[in-house]
PAPAGU-564030 format. One record per atom (N, C-alpha, C): residue number from 1; x, y, z. Coordinates in Angstrom, 2 decimals. Atoms other than C-alpha are relative to their C-alpha. Example, Ala and Ser with C-alpha at 12.3 -4.5 7.8 and 13.67 -1.06 7.14 Angstrom:
# residues 2
NODE  pos        X        Y        Z
NODE    1     0.89    -1.19     0.00
NODE    1    12.30    -4.50     7.80
NODE    1     0.90     1.20     0.00
NODE    2    -0.82    -1.19    -0.06
NODE    2    13.67    -1.06     7.14
NODE    2    -0.77     1.09     0.73
# end
This chain:
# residues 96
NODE  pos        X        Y        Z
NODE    1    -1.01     0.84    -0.60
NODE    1    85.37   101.24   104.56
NODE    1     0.91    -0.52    -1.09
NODE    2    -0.92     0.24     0.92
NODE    2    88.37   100.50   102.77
NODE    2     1.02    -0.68     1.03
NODE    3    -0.74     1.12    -0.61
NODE    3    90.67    97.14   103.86
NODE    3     1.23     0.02    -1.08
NODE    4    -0.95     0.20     0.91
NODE    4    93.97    97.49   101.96
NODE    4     1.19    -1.17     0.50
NODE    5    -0.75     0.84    -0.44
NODE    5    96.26    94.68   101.89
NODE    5     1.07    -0.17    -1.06
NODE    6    -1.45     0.38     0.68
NODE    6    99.99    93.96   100.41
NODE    6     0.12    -1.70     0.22
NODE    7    -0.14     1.70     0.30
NODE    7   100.54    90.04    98.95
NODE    7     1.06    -0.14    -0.61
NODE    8    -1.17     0.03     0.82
NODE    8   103.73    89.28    97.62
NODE    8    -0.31    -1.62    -0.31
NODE    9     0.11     1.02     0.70
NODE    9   103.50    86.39    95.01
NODE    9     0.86     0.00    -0.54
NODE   10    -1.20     0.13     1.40
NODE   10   105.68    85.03    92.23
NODE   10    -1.39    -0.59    -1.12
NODE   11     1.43     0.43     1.22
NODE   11   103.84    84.51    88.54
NODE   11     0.50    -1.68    -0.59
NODE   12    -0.45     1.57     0.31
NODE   12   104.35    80.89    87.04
NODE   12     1.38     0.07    -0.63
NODE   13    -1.43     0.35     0.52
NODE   13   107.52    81.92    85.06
NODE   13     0.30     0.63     1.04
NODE   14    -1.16    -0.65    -1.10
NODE   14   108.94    83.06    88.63
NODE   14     0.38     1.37     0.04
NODE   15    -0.48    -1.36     0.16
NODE   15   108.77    86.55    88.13
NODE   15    -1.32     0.87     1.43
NODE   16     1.04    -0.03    -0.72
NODE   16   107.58    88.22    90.86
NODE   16    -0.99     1.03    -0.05
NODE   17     1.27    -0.77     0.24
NODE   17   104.44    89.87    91.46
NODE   17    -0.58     0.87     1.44
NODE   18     0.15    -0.88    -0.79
NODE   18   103.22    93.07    93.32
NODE   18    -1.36    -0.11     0.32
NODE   19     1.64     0.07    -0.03
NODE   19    99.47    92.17    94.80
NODE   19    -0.29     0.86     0.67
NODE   20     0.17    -0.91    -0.49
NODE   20    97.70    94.99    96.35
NODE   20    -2.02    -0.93    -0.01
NODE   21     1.39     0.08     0.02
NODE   21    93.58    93.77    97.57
NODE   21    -0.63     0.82     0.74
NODE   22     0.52    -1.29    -0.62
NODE   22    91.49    96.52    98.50
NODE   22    -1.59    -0.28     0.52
NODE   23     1.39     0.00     0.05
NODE   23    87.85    96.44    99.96
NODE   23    -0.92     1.04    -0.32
NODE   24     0.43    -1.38     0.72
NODE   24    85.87    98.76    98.25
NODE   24    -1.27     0.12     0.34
NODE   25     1.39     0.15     0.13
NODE   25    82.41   100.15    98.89
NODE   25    -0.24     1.71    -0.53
NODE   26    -0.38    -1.81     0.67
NODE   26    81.80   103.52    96.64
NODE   26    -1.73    -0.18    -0.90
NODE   27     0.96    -0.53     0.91
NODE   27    78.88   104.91    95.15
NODE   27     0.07     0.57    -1.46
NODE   28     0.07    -1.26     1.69
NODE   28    78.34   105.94    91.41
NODE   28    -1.16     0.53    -0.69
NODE   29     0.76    -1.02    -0.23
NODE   29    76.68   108.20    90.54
NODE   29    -0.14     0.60    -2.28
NODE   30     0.10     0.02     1.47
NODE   30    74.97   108.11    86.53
NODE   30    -1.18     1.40    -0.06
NODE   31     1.14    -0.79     0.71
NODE   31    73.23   110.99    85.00
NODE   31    -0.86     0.09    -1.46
NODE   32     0.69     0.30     0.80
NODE   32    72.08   109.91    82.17
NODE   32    -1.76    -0.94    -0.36
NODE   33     1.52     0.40    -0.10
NODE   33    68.96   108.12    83.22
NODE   33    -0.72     0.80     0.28
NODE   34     1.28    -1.05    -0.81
NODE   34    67.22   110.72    85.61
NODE   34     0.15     1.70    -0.34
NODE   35     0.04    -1.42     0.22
NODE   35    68.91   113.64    84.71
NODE   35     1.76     0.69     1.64
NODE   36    -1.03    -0.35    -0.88
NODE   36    71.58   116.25    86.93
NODE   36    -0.71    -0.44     1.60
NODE   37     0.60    -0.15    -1.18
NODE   37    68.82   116.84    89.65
NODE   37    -0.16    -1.72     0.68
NODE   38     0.33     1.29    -0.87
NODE   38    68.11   112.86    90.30
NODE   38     1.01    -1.05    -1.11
NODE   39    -1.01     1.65     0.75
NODE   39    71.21   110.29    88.76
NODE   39    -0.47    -0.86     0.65
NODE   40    -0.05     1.42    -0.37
NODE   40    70.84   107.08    89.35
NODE   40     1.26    -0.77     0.94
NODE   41    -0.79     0.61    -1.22
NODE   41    72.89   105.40    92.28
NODE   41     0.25    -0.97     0.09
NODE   42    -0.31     1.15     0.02
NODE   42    74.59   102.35    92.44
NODE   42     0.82    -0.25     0.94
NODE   43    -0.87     0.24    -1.44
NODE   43    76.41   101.03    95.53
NODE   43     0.87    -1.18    -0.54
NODE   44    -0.82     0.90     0.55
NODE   44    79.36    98.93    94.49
NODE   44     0.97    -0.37     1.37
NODE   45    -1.17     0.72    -1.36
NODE   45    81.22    96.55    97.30
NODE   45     0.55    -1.50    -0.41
NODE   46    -0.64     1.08     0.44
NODE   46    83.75    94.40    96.75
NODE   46     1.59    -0.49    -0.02
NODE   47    -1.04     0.15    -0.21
NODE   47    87.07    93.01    96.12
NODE   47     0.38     1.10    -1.05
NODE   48    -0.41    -0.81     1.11
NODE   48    89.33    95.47    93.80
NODE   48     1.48    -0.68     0.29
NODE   49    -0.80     0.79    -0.42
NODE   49    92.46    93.35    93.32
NODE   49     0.92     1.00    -1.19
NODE   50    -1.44    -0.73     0.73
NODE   50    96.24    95.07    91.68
NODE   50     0.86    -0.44    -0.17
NODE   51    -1.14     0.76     0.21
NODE   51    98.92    93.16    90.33
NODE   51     1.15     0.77    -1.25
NODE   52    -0.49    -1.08     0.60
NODE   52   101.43    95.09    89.37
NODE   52    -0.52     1.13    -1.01
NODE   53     0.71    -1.36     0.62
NODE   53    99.37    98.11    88.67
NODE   53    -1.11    -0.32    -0.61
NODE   54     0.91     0.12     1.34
NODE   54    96.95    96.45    86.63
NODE   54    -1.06    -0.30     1.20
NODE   55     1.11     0.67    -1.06
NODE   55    93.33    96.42    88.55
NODE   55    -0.51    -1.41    -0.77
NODE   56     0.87     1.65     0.00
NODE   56    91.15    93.24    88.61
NODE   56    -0.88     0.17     0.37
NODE   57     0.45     0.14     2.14
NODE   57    88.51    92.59    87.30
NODE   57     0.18     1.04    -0.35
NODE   58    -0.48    -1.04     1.04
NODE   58    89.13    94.41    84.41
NODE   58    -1.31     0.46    -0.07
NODE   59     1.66    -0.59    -0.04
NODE   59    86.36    96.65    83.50
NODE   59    -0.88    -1.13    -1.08
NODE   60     0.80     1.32     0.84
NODE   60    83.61    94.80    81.39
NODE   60    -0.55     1.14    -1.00
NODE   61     0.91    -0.82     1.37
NODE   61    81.91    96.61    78.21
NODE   61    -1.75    -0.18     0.48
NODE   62     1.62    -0.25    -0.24
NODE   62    78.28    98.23    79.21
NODE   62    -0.87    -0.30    -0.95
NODE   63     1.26     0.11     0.64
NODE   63    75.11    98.14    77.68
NODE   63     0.31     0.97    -1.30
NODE   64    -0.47    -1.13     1.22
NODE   64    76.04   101.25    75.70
NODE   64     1.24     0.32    -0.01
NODE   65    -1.22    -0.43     0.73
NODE   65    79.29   100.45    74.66
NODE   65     0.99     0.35     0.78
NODE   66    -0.95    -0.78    -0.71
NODE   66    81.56   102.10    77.35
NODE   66     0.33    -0.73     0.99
NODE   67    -0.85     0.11    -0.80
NODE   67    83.94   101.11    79.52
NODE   67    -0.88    -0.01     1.56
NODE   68     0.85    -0.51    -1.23
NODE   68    81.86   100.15    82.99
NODE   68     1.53    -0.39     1.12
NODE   69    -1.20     0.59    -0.88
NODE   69    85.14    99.93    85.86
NODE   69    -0.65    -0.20     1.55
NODE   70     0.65    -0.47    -1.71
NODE   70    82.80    99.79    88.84
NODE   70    -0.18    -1.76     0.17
NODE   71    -0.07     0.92    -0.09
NODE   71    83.34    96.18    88.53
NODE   71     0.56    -0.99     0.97
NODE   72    -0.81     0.28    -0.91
NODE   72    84.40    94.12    91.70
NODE   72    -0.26    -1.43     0.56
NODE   73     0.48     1.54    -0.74
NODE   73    84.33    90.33    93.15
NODE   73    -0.49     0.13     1.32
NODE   74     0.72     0.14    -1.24
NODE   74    81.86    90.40    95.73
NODE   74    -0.05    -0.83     0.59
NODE   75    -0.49     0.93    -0.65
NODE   75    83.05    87.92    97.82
NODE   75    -0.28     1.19     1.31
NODE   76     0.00    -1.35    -1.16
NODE   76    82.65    88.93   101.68
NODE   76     1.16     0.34     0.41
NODE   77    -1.59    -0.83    -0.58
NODE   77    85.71    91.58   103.36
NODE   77     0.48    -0.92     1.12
NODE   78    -0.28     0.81    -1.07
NODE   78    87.06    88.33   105.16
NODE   78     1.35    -0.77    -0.75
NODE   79    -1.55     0.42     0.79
NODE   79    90.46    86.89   104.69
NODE   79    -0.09    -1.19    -0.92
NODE   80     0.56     0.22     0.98
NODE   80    88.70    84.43   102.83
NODE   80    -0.22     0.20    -1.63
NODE   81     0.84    -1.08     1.65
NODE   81    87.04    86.64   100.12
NODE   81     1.09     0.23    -0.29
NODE   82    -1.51    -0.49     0.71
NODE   82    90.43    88.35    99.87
NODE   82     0.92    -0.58    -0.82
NODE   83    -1.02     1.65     0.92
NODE   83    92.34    84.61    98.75
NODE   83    -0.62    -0.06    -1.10
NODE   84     0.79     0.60     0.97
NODE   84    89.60    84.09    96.59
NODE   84     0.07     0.93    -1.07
NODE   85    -0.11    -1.34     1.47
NODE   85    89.55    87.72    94.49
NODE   85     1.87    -0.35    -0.54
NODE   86    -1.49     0.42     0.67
NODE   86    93.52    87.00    94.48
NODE   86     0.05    -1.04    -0.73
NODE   87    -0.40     1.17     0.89
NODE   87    93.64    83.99    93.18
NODE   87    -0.40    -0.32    -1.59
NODE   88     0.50    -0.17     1.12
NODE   88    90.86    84.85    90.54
NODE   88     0.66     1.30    -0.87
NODE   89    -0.47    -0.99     0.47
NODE   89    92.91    87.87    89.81
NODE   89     1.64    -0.47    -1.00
NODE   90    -1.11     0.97     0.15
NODE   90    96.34    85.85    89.73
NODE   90    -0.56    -0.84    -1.56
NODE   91     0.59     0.78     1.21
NODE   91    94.18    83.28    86.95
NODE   91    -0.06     1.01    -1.29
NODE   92     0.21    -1.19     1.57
NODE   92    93.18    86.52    84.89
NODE   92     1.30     0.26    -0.41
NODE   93    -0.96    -0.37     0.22
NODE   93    96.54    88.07    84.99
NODE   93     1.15    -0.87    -0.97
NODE   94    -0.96     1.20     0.48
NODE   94    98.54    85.02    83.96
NODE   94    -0.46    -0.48    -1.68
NODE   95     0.60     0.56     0.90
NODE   95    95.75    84.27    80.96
NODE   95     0.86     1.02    -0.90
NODE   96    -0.02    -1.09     1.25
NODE   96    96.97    87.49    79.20
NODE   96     1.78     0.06    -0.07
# end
């Protein structure tokens, strides 16, 4: 299930901003623990938030070093959850 939604914001210096919040629920799929025949499975659901192009959260640095992007504010798929990943997305965006 995938909930896509369009937010039109402005950023604090008034410039405006393209929000895109998506509900995401995706499987990934690691082979490095079990092997080809049995990867390891991870069920990822959540918010995936886009402000002008840039996703949210950003990925986070794994255990070993690499880039993990399966990263998402699990908040529940309710118009709610959706304010809440924006707004925490909006906070990140603005920090940088």
């Amino acid at each position: 299930m995938h909930i896509h939604i369009m937010i039109k914001r402005f950023s604090k210096n008034g410039l405006p901003l393209k929000i895109t919040a998506e509900w995401t629920n995706d499987d990934y799929y690691e082979e490095r623990y079990f092997g080809k025949d049995h990867p390891m499975v991870t069920n990822v659901q959540g918010w995936l938030v886009r402000i002008n192009g840039v996703k949210f959260p950003r990925p986070q640095v794994g255990l070993d070093g690499d880039l993990d992007y399966s990263y998402r504010w699990t908040l529940k798929p309710t118009e709610e959850g959706k304010l809440v990943a924006v707004e925490k997305a909006v906070s990140e965006y603005e920090q940088n």
